[in-house]
Phi, psi and omega in degrees: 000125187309307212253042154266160198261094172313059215314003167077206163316322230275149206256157144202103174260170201249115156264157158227054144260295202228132193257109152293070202252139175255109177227129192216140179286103158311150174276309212269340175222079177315355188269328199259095152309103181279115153274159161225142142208146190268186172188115170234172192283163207238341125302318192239028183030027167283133142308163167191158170290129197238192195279325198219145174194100188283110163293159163231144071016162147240012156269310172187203198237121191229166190220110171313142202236139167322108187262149157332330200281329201085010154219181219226134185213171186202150148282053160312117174320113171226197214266193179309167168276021168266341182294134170286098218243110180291123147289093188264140150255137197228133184256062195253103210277134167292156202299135023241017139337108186261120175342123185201155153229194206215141175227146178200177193255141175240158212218145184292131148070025156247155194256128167244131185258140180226142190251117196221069177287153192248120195263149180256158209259015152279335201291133165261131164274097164237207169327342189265344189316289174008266185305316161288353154280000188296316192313356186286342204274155333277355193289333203237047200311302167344281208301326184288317182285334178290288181334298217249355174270339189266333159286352177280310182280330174283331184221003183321305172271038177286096174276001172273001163283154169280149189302325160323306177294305176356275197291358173294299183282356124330273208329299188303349217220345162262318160341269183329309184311301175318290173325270175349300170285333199254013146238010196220327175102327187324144192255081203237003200279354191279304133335274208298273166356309190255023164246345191275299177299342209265323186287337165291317180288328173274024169298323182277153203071354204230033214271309161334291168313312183275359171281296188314345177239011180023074184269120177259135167289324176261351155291333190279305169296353166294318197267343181299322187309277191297338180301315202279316161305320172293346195277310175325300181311333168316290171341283204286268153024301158301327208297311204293316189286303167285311143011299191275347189217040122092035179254076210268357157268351126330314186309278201272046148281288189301315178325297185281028148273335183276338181264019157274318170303316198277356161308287171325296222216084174291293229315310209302295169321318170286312170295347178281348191094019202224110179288200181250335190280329171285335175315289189295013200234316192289273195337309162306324188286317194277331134334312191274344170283326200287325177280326170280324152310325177287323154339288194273332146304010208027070143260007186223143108337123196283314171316299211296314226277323180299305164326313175291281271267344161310302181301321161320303183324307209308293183319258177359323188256032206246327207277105183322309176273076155293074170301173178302317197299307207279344181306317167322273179336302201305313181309268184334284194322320195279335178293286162335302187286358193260350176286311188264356148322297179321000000 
């Protein structure tokens, strides 16, 4: 990529079996995402040197620079430190390596470790592939998703295949994409989500292929399942991450988007762990901060600071379990609102 921001001395390296990246938000400067990554062949667990290795951002693209050491690292830009931030490492592996990148949440002021193995690109997908990546499964997840993404794109769509091998090698390759995500942080669920729907809409007529390709059906509504629960969580996660970092009208924004969601789908919210009563309490409280910073900065408006403080209420008096803390809130909300009446 041309137009990436040269990161100079600053490391990052390449294995290609197994890619290793370290991503981690500085505390001290929440705007900059540090990598590290490694990188090795995916058949002969060798390091190796590769041609390129791009961070990306959604602040912009940057190339990772060669270290003494034999890894390659960069100090990228990334958004405020309240934001949950997808990270790509795009990888332009040399022949007969193959090029691939890898996206994951990179999150402030955490160390994320990543496995980013490089497949070599003579290896035939043929009948047997399949069946010969399962040992990746479950310990060695990276590796599984390098295997099966790369045999899924080169013969998946073989419509000269029998449908039994295909759909083997979907099955397998939604896997992985799951595993990653919903154990690794990897930003793969989405994937995962829309391979998992495309092999159930071709389950009917085709009760032969999926025997043959020992397709589980009921893994797949398993994985339909955790896609949507990791999504909450996510969700919730940004809530608390602004929250903590005193952007409360963000806060109680998100809130009340989660509890609309969690209208629509209680199932989905409840298996995430996430109630109608922690909702409607993040939201009240963060309406009342949001009004009580804004006071004393003058920044609200005495019309806008009564509109949150309806809203604080509305929440707060929504909460089933009235404990001291929100019977607090609410006292506060009213005291405020009887101050600014006067």
């Amino acid at each position: 990529m041309s137009s990436s921001i040269d990161c100079g001395r600053r490391v990052a390296t390449f294995l290609a079996l197994a890619v290793v990246a370290w991503v981690s938000v500085s505390a001290a400067d929440p705007a900059v995402v540090k990598v590290r990554v490694e990188a090795r062949a995916l058949q002969s667990g060798q390091r190796v040197d590769v041609s390129r290795i791009d961070i990306v951002t959604s602040v912009g693209s940057y190339n990772a620079a060669r270290s003494d050491t034999g890894t390659y690292g960069c100090d990228a830009s990334a958004p405020e430190s309240s934001t949950t931030e997808v990270l790509t490492v795009k990888v332009e592996a040399t022949t007969p390596l193959v090029t691939r990148e890898v996206r994951l949440h990179a999150r402030p002021n955490q160390l994320v470790n990543v496995d980013v193995p490089l497949q070599d690109g003579t290896v035939s997908v043929d009948a047997r592939y399949s069946d010969q990546g399962l040992h990746y499964f479950p310990a060695e997840l990276p590796l599984a998703l390098c295997y099966y993404e790369y045999g899924y794109h080169k013969n998946g769509k073989n419509q000269g295949w029998p449908a039994c091998w295909r759909l083997k090698l979907q099955f397998n390759y939604t896997r992985a994409l799951h595993n990653t995500c919903t154990q690794l942080g990897y930003a793969t669920c989405e994937e995962a989500r829309q391979y998992a729907e495309d092999l159930m809409s071709q389950r009917e007529g085709n009760d032969d292929a999926f025997r043959c390709a020992r397709v589980d059906t009921n893994l797949l509504n398993a994985i339909l399942n955790d896609v949507k629960q990791v999504k909450v969580r996510r969700e919730y996660a940004e809530v608390q991450r602004l929250f903590a970092t005193a952007k409360f009208d963000q806060a109680a924004q998100g809130s009340e988007n989660l509890l609309a969601k969690c209208n629509e789908d209680p199932h989905t919210c409840q298996q995430a762990g996430l109630t109608d009563d922690r909702l409607h309490e993040d939201a009240g409280v963060s309406h009342l901060k949001a009004v009580q910073v804004g006071l004393a900065n003058e920044t609200i408006s005495p019309d806008k600071a009564q509109e949150r403080l309806r809203d604080a209420k509305s929440n707060l008096s929504a909460i089933g379990d009235q404990n001291p803390a929100v019977q607090k809130n609410l006292y506060t909300a009213e005291a405020i609102q009887r101050r600014l009446e006067q």
